[in-house]
N, CA, C and O atoms as a MOPAC input file, in Angstrom:
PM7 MOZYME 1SCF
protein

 N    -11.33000 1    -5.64800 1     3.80100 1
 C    -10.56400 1    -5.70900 1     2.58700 1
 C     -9.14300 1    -6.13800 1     2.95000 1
 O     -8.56500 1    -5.77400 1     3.97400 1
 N     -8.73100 1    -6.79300 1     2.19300 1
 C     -7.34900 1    -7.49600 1     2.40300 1
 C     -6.00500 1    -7.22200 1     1.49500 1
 O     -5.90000 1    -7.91600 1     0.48400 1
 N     -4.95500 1    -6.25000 1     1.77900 1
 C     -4.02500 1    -5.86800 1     0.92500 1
 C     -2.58000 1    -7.07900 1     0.83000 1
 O     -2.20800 1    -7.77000 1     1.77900 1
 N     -2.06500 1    -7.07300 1    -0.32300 1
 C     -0.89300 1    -7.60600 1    -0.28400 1
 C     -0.33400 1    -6.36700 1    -1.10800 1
 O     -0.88400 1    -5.60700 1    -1.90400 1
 N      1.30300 1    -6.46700 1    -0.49400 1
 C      2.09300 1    -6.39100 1    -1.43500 1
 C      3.55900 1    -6.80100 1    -1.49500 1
 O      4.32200 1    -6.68500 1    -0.53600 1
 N      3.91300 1    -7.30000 1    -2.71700 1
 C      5.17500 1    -7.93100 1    -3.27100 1
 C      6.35500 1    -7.10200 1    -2.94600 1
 O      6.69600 1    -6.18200 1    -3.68900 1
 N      7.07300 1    -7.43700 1    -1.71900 1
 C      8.02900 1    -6.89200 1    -1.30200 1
 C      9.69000 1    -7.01100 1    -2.35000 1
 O     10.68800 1    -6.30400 1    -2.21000 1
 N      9.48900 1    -8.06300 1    -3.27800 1
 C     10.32200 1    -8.65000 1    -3.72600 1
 C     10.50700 1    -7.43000 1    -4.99000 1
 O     11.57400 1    -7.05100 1    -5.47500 1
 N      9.14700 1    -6.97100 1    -5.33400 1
 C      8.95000 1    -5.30400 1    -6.54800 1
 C      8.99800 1    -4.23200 1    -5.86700 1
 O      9.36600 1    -3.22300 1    -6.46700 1
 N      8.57800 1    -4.10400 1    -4.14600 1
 C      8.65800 1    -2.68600 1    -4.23400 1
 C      9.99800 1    -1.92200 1    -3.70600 1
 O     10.88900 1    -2.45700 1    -3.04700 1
 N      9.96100 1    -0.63500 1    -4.10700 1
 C     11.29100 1    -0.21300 1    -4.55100 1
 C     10.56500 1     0.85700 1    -2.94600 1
 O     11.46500 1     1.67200 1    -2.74300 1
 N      9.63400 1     1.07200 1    -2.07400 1
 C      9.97600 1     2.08900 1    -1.19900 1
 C     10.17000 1     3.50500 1    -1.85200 1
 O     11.04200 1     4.31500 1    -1.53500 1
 N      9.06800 1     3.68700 1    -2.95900 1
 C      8.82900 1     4.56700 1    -3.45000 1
 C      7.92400 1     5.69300 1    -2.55600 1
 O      7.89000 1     6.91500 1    -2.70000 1
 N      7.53900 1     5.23400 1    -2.03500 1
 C      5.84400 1     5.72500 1    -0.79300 1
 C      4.80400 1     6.15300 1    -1.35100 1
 O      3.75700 1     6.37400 1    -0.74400 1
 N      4.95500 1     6.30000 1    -2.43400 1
 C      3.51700 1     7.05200 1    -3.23800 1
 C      2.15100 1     6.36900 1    -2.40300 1
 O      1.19100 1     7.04400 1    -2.03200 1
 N      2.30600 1     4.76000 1    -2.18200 1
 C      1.01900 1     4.45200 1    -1.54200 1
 C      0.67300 1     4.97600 1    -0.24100 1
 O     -0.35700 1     4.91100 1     0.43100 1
 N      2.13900 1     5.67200 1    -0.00600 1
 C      1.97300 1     6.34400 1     1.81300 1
 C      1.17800 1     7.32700 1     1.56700 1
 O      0.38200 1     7.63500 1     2.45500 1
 N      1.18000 1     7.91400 1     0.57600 1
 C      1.03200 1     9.41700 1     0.34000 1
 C     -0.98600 1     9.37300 1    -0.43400 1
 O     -1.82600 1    10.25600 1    -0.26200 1
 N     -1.11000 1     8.49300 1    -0.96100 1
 C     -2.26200 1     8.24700 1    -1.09900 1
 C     -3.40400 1     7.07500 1    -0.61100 1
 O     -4.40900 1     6.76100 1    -1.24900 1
 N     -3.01000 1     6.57700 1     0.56600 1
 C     -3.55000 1     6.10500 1     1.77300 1
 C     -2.64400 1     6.06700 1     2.88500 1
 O     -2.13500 1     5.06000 1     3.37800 1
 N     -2.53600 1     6.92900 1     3.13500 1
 C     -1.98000 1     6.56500 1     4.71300 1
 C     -2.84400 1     6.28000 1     6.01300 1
 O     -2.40200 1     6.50600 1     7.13900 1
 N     -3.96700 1     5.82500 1     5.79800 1
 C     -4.36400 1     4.99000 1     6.99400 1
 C     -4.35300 1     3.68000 1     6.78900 1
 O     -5.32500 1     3.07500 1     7.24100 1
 N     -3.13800 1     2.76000 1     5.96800 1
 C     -3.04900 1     1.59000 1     5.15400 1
 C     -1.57600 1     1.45500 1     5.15100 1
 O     -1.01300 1     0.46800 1     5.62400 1
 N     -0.89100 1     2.56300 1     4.55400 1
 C      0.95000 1     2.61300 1     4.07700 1
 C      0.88600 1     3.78100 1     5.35900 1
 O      0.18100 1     4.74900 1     5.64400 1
 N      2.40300 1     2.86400 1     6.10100 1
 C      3.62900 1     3.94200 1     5.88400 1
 C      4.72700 1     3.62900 1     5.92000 1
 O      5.04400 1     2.56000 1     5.40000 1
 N      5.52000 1     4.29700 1     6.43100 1
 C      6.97900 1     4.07700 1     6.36600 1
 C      7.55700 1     3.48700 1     8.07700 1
 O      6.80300 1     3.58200 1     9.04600 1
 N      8.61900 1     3.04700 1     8.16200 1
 C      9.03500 1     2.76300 1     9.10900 1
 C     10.60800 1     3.23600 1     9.28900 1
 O     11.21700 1     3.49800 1     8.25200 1
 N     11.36300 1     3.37200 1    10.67600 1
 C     12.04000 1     4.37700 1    11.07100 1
 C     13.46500 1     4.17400 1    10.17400 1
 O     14.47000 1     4.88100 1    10.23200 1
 N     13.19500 1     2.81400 1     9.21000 1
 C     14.61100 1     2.22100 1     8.41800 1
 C     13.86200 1     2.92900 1     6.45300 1
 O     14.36100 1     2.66500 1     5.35900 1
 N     12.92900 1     3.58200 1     6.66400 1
 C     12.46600 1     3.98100 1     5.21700 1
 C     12.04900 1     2.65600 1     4.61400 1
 O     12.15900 1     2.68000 1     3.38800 1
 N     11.61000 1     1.52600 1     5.09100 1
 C     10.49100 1     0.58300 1     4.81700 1
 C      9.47300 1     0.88200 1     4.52700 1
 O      8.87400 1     1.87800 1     4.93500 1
 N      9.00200 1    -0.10100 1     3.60100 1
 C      7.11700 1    -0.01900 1     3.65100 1
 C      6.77300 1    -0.79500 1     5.13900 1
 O      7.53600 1    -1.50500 1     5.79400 1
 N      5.69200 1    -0.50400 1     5.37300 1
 C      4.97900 1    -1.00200 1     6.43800 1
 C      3.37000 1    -0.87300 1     5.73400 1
 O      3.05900 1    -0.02800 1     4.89500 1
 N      2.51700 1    -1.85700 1     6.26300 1
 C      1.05000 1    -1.75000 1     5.68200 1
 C      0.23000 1    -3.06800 1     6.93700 1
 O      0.52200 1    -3.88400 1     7.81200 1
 N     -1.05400 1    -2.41100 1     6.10600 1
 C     -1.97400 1    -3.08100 1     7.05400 1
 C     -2.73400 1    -4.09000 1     6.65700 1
 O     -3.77600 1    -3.70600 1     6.12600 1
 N     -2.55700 1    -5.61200 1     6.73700 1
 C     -2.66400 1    -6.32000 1     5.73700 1
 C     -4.50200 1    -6.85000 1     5.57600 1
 O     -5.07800 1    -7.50700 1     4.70800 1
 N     -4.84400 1    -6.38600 1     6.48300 1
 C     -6.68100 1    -6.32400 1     6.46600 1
 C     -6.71900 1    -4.39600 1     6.96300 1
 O     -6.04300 1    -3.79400 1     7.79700 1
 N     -7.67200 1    -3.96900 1     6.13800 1
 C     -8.14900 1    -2.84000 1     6.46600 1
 C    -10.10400 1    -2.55100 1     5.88000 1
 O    -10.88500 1    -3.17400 1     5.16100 1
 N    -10.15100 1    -1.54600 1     6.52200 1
 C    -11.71300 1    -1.49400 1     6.65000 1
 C    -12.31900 1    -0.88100 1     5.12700 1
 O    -11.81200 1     0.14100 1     4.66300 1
 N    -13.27600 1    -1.48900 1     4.50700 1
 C    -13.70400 1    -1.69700 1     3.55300 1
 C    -13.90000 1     0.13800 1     2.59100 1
 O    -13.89000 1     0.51900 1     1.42000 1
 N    -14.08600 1     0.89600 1     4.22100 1
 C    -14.52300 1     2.64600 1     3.50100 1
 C    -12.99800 1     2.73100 1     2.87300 1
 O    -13.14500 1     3.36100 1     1.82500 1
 N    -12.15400 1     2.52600 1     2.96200 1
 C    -10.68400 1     3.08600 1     2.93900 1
 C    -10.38400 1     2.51800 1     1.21000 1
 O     -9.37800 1     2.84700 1     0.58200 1
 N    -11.35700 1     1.72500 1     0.71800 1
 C    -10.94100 1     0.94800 1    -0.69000 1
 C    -10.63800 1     1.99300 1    -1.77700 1
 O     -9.79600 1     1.78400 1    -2.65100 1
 N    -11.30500 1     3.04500 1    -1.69700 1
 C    -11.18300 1     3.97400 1    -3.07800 1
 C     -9.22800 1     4.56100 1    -2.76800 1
 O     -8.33300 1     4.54300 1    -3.61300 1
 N     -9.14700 1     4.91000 1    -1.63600 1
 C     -7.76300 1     4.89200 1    -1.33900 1
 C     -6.30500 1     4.13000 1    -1.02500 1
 O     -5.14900 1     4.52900 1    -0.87800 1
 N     -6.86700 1     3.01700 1    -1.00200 1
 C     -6.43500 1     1.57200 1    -1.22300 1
 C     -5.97600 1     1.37000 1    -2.86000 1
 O     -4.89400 1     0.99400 1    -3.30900 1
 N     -7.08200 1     1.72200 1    -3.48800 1
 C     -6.90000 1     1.38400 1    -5.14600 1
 C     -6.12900 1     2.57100 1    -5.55600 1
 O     -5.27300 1     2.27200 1    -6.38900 1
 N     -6.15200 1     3.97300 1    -5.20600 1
 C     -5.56000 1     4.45600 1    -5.43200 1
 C     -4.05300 1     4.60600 1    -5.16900 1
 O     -3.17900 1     5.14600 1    -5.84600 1
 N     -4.00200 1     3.92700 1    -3.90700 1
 C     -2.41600 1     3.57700 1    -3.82200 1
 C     -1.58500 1     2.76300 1    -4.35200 1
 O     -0.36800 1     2.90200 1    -4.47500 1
 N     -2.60200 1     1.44400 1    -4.83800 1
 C     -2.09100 1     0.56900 1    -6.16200 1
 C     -1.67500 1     1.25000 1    -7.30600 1
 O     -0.62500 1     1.11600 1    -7.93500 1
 N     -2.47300 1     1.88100 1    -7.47200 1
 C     -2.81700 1     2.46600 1    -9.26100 1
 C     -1.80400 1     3.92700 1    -8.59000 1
 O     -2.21100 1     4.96300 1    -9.11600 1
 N     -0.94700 1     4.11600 1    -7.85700 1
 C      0.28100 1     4.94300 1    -8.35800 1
 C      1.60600 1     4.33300 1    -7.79700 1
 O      2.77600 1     4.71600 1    -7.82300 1
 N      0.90000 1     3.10700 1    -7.22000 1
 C      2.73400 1     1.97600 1    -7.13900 1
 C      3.54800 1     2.22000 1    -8.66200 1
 O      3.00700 1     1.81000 1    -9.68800 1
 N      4.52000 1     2.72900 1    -8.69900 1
 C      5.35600 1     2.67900 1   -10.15900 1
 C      5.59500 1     1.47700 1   -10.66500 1
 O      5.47700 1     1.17100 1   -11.85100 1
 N      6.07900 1     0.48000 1    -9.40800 1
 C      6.15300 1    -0.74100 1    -9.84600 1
 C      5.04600 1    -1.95000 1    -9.97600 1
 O      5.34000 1    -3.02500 1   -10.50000 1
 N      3.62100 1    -1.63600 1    -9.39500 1
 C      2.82500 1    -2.33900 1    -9.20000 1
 C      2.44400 1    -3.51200 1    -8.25800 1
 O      1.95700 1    -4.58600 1    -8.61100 1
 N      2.78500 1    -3.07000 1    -6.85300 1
 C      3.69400 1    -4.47500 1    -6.15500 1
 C      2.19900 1    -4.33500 1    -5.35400 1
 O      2.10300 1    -5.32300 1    -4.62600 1
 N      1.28600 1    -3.67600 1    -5.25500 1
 C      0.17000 1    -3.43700 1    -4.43400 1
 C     -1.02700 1    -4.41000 1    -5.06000 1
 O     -1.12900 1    -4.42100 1    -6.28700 1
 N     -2.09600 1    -5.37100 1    -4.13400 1
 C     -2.72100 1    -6.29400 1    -4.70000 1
 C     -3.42000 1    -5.91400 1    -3.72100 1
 O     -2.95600 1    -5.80500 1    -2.58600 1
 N     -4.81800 1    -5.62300 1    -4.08100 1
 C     -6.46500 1    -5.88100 1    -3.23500 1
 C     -6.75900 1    -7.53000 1    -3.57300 1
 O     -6.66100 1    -8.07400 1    -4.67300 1
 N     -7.02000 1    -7.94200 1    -2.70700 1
 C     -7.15600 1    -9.31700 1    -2.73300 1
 C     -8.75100 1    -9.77900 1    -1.89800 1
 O     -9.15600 1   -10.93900 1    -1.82900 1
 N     -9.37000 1    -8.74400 1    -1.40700 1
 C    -10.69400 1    -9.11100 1    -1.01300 1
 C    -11.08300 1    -7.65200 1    -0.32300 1
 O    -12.19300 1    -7.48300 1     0.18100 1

């Protein structure tokens, strides 16, 4: 499965850290950091980290 997300919307909220973190985290400047292919079991937590982006900057793309 293949994640994007629109750095240009996200505000570094972490909610997606917090509901996949084997996908999001943070980095030592309070960045997003992510994994831009991840393994297909991880999708229900993947979508769930979209679906609580505030801003929506999270895209499953395959």
């Amino acid at each position: 499965m293949k994640i994007e997300v629109d750095y240009d919307l996200c505000e570094n909220h972490a909610q997606c850290v917090f509901a996949a973190p084997d996908a999001f985290r943070m980095n030592a400047s309070d960045e997003l950091e992510f994994d831009a292919e991840v393994d297909d079991s991880l999708r229900e937590d993947v979508q769930s980290a979209a679906d609580a982006c505030p801003v929506q900057a999270i895209r499953i793309t395959g």
